[in-house]
C-alpha positions as CSV (number, residue, x, y, z in Angstrom):
1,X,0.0,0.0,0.0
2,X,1.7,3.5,-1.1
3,X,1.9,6.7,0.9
4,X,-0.9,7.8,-1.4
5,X,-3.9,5.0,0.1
6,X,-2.8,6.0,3.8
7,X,-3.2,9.7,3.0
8,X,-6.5,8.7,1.5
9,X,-7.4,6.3,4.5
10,X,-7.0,9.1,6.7
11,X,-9.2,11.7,5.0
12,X,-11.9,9.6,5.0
13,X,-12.8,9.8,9.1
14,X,-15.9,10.1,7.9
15,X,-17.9,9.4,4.6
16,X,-16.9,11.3,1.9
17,X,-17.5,11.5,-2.0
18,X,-14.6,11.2,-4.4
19,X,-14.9,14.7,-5.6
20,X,-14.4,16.0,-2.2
21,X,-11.6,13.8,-1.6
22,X,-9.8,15.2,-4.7
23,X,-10.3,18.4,-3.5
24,X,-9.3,18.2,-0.1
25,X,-6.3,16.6,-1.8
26,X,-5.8,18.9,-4.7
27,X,-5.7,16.3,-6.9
28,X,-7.4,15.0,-10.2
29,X,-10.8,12.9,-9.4
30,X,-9.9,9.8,-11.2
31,X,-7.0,9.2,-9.5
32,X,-8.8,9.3,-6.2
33,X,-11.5,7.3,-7.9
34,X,-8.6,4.9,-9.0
35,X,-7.3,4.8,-5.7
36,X,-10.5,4.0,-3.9
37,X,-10.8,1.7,-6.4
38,X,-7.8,0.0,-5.0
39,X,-8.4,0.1,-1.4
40,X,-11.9,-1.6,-2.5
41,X,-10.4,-4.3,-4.1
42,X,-8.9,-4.9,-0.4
43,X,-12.2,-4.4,1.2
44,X,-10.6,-1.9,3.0
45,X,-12.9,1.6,1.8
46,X,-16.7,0.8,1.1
47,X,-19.2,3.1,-1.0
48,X,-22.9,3.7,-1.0
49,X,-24.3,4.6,-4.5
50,X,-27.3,6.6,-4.6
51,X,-28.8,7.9,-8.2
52,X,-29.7,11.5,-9.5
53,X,-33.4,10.8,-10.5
54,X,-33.1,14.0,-12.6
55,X,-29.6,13.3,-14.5
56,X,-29.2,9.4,-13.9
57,X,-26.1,10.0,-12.8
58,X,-24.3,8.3,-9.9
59,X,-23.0,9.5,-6.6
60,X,-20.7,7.1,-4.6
61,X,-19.9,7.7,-0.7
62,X,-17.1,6.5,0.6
63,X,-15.7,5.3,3.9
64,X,-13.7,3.2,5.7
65,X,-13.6,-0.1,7.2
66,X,-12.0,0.3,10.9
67,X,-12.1,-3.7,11.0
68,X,-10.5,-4.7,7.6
69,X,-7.8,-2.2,8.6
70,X,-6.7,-3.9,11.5
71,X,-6.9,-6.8,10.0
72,X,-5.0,-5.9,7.6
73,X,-2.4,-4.2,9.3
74,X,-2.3,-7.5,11.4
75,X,-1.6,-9.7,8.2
76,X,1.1,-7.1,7.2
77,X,3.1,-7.2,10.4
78,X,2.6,-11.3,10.8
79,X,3.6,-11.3,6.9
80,X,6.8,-9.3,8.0
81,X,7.9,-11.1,10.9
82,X,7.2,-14.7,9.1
83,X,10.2,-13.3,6.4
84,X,12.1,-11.8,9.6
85,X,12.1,-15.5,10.8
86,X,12.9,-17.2,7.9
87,X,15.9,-14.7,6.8
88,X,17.0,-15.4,10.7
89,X,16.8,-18.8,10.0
90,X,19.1,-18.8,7.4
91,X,21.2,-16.4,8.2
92,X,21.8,-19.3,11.7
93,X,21.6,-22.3,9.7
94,X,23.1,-21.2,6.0
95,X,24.9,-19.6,3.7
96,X,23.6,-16.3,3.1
97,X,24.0,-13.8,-0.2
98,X,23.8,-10.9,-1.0
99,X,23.5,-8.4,-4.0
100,X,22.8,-4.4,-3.8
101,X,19.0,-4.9,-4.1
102,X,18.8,-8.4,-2.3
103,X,20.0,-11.2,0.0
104,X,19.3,-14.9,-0.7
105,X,19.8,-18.0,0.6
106,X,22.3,-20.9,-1.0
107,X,19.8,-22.6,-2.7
108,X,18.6,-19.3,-4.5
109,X,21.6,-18.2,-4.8
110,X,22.4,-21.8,-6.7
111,X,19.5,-21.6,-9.1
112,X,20.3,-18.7,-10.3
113,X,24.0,-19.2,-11.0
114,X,25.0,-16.4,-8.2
115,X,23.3,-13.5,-9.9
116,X,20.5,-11.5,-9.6
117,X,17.8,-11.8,-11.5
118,X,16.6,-8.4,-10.3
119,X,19.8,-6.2,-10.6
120,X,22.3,-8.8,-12.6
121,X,24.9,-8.7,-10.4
122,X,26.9,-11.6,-8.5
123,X,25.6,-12.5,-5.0
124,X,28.4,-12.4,-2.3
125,X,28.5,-14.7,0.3
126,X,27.3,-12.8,3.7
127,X,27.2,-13.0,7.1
128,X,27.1,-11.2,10.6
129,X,26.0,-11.4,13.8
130,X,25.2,-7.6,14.0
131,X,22.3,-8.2,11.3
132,X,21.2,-11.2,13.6
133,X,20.9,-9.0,16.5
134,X,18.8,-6.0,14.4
135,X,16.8,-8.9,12.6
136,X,16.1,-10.3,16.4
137,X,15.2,-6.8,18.0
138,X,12.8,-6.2,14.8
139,X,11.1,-9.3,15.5
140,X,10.3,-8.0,19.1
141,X,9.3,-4.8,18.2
142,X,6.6,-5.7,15.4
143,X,5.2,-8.5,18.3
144,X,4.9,-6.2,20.4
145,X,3.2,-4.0,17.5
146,X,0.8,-6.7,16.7
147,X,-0.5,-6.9,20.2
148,X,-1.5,-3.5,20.1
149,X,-3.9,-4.4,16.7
């Protein structure tokens, strides 16, 4: 989710229509309406449609969901501390690598012939205990985060 859908999240504390969203935001309708669009496809804003019965045009409400946010939010963090774990686990039980955009572990390293697919260049082999130590604290700190959603 960009910058952009949080901004937008936030201006909708309470229902709003896409053209006042733009212009609170001082930016083009449809690409309010395309970000709405977004955060609909995650069930996170919902709308209420009601017609003009004189020009048979639409008018959609928006607003937010206060319980698919947390629970998304809660899948994020979980999401981020299941990678934290498993980039913990090799970095204790393997061979890590690493590129400028990267790291890997052997056996992705392997099946791409030690380069990146990404950025093309070779992996290095890398390893510290310092980045076990931040990966560690970073683990605590988003549990403790998720506890709070």
């Amino acid at each position: 989710m960009s910058q952009d859908h949080i901004t937008l999240i936030k201006k909708l504390s309470e229902p709003k229509r896409d053209e006042e969203l733009a212009s609170e935001l001082n930016v083009k309708e449809t690409v309010v309406r395309t970000l709405l669009n977004d955060l609909h496809m995650k069930s996170l804003v919902e709308y209420e449609r009601t017609k003009n019965k004189k020009t048979g045009w639409y008018t959609y409400t928006w607003k937010k969901r206060d319980d698919k946010i947390t629970e998304y939010i809660q899948m994020f963090i979980q999401t981020k501390i299941d990678d934290l774990y498993k980039d913990l686990d090799a970095e204790k039980n393997g061979s890590l690598f690493k590129c400028s955009c990267s790291q890997v572990n052997l056996e992705s390293a392997m099946e791409s012939n030690f380069v990146c697919p990404q950025c093309d260049e070779p992996y290095k082999e890398y390893s510290t205990h310092k980045d076990t130590d931040e990966v560690e604290a970073e683990i605590a700190r988003l549990n403790k985060l998720l506890k709070v959603f």
